[in-house]
SENU-112237 format. One record per residue (C-alpha): x, y, z. Coordinates in steps of 0.25 Angstrom, whole numbers, plus 5000, padded with zeros to 4 digits. Each point is the difference from the previous one (the first is absolute). Last residue first. Layout:
BEGIN
XYZ;...
This chain:
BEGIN
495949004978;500950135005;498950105005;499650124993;498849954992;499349945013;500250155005;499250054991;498649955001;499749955016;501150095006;499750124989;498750005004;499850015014;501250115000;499350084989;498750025007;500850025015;500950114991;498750064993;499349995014;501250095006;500150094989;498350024998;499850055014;501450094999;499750054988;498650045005;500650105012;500750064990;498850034988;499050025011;500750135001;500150054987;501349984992;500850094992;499650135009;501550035002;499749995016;499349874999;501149934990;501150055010;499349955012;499949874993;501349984993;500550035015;499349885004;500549914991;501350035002;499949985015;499649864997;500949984991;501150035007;499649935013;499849884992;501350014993;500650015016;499349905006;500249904991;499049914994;499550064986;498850004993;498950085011;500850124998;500549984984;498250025000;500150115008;500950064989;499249974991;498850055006;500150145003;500650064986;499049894995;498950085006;498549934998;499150064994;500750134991;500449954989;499250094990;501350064994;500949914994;501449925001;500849924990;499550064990;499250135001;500950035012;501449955000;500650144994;499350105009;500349885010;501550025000;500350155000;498750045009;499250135000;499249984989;499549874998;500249975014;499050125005;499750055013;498849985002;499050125004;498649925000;500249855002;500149934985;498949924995;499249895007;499149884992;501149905002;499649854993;501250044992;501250035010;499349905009;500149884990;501350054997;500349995014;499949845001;500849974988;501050085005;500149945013;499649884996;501450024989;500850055014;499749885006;500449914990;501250074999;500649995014;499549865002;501049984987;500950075008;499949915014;501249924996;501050124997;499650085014;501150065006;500750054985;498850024991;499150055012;500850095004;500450064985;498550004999;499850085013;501150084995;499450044987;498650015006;500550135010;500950064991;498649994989;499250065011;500950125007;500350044984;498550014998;499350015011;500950075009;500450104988;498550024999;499750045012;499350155000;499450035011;498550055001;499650025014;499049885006;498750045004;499249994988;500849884996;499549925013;498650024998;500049954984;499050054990;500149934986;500550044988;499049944987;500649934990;500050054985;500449854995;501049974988;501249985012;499249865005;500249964985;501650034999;500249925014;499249894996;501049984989;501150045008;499449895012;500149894991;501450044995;500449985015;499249885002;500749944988;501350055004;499949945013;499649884994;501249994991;500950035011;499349885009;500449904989;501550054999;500049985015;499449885001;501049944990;501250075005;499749945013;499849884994;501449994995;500650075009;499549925014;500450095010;500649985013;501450084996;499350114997;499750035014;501149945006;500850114990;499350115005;500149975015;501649984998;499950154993;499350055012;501249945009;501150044993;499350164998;499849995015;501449965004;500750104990;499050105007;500549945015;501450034995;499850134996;499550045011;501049955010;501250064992;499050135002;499949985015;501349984999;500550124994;498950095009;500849935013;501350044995;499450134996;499450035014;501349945007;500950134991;499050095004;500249965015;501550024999;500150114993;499050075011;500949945012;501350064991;499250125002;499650015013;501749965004;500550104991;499050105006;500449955016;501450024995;500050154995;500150034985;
């Protein structure tokens, strides 16, 4: 091997061996600013919890589970009646046009991920506003079981069907989930609801785009009609606006420290 190619390659060695000291730190760097972040998010959880009131936090809380479980059992029973009836499908101008995909695993393994994070946030960032939390989610199911059984529309033409095609809600539905539940989208309002609950930018932003891939995919299954959506939206934000008025004159009273 002739100077000048010893001297190329000895240049080439040397430049690999700059790039790996340079990746090396930049790992060590990374590394270090995660340690950082998982410190600093684990100080934000703990001031969280650490400004709540246990004993009547626990008491509003247990409370608010007992009415969440009463609207929810309120809404099975309304639920089972609503599913008795031979409803009608509707005709929808958006549907025609849309194709027919098939999104269940989006709607049902996307939408339970999607809610047990957003509870998980909300239990660890949020502790005081949980009972808020609850209250708003029995209205919300108080609210939509009176939709569920007022509603006098069957299933869009060429749905693709949870009871069939679906590993979790073939088992919920009849129970804990039912059939003619078409007005308003719950795959679309929950979420949007969690959208309007939280503060930061970045659970908001979660949320929010959640919801409205819950509504694209609920459109192009055929599991929701078009008013459907665009109504969860309408009756979210007044539920949350209803819910918020009323927990700060009735609820809240019963959360503080006498």
């Amino acid at each position: 091997m002739t100077d000048p190619e010893t001297a190329a390659l000895q240049r080439r060695l040397h430049a690999i061996e700059e790039r790996m000291s340079v990746s090396a730190r930049e790992v060590r760097d990374l590394r270090e600013k995660l340690a950082q972040d998982a410190r600093r998010e684990l100080r934000e959880v703990a001031d969280e919890w650490r400004g709540v009131h246990y004993k009547w936090w626990l008491g509003t809380v247990a409370g608010l589970v007992a009415l969440l479980l009463l609207t929810y059992a309120f809404y099975t029973k309304l639920g089972w009646v609503a599913d008795q009836r031979a409803l009608p499908a509707g005709s929808d101008w958006l549907l025609r046009r849309l194709p027919l995909v098939n999104t269940l695993p989006v709607l049902s393994w996307g939408w339970f991920a999607l809610h047990f994070y957003a509870a998980g946030a909300a239990a660890a960032y949020q502790p005081r506003r949980l009972p808020f939390l609850l209250f708003l989610l029995s209205v919300y199911l108080a609210v939509r079981t009176a939709f569920v059984f007022l509603s006098p529309i069957g299933a869009p033409v060429g749905m693709v069907d949870m009871r069939v095609h679906d590993l979790i809600f073939s088992r919920l539905l009849g129970t804990w989930t039912f059939t003619n539940e078409f007005v308003f989208s719950g795959h679309t309002a929950i979420p949007f609801l969690f959208f309007l609950f939280f503060r930061t930018r970045g659970l908001k932003a979660l949320m929010l785009a959640g919801s409205l891939t819950m509504a694209v995919c609920v459109l192009l299954s055929r599991n929701h009609y078009t008013v459907d959506v665009l109504a969860a939206f309408l009756v979210s934000y007044s539920v949350y606006a209803l819910s918020e008025s009323a927990y700060g004159r009735w609820v809240r009273p019963l959360f503080q420290d006498p």
